[in-house]
Each structure stands twice: as C-alpha cells, then as structure tokens.
N, C-alpha and C positions, 0 to 999 in steps of 0.2 A: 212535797212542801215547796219547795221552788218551784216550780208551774205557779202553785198560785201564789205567789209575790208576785211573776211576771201578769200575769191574769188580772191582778190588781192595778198593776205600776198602768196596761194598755186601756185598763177601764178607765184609770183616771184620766188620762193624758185625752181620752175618744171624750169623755165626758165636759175635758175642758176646752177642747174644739167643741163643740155644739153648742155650750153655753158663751163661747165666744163670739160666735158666728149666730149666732139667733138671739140671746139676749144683749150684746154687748155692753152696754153703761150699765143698765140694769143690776147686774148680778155681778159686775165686775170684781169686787174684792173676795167674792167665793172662789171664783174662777181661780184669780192667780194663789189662791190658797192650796186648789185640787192641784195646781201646776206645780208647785212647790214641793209636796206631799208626793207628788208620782217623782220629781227628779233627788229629789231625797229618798225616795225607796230603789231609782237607780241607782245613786251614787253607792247604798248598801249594800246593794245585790253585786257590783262590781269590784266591794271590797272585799266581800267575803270569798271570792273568787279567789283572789292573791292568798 
C-alpha cells in the first residue's frame, strides 16, 4: 500500500510537468490542482512516517 501512494504522488507531479510544459495557459488551473494533490499526498506520506 505505500508503493502506491508513492506511484501516485510521481504520477501526478510527471503528469503536472507535461501539462506544464506542453499546455501552459491552456490547462493551467488543472495543472496546479494535480501539483497540489501530489504535494499534499507528500506532506501525508511523511507524516505518517513520524
């Protein structure tokens, strides 16, 4: 079960570079949603650690 959170957290973060870099203006407020979403499923993943 942890593998995939992390498998998740690198899908989003890959999928919000691509959408950054090839759509920019376009799709902008998806984008920093997926960025959001992946650094909020890190900030979890490094609390449950503690």
């Amino acid at each position: 079960m942890k593998d995939i959170v992390w498998i998740i957290i690198v899908l989003l973060i890959v999928g919000w570079l691509f959408g950054y870099l090839s759509f920019g203006a376009v799709v902008g407020n998806m984008i920093h949603i997926l960025l959001i979403v992946a650094v909020v499923l890190i900030v979890l993943r490094l609390l449950q650690k503690i």
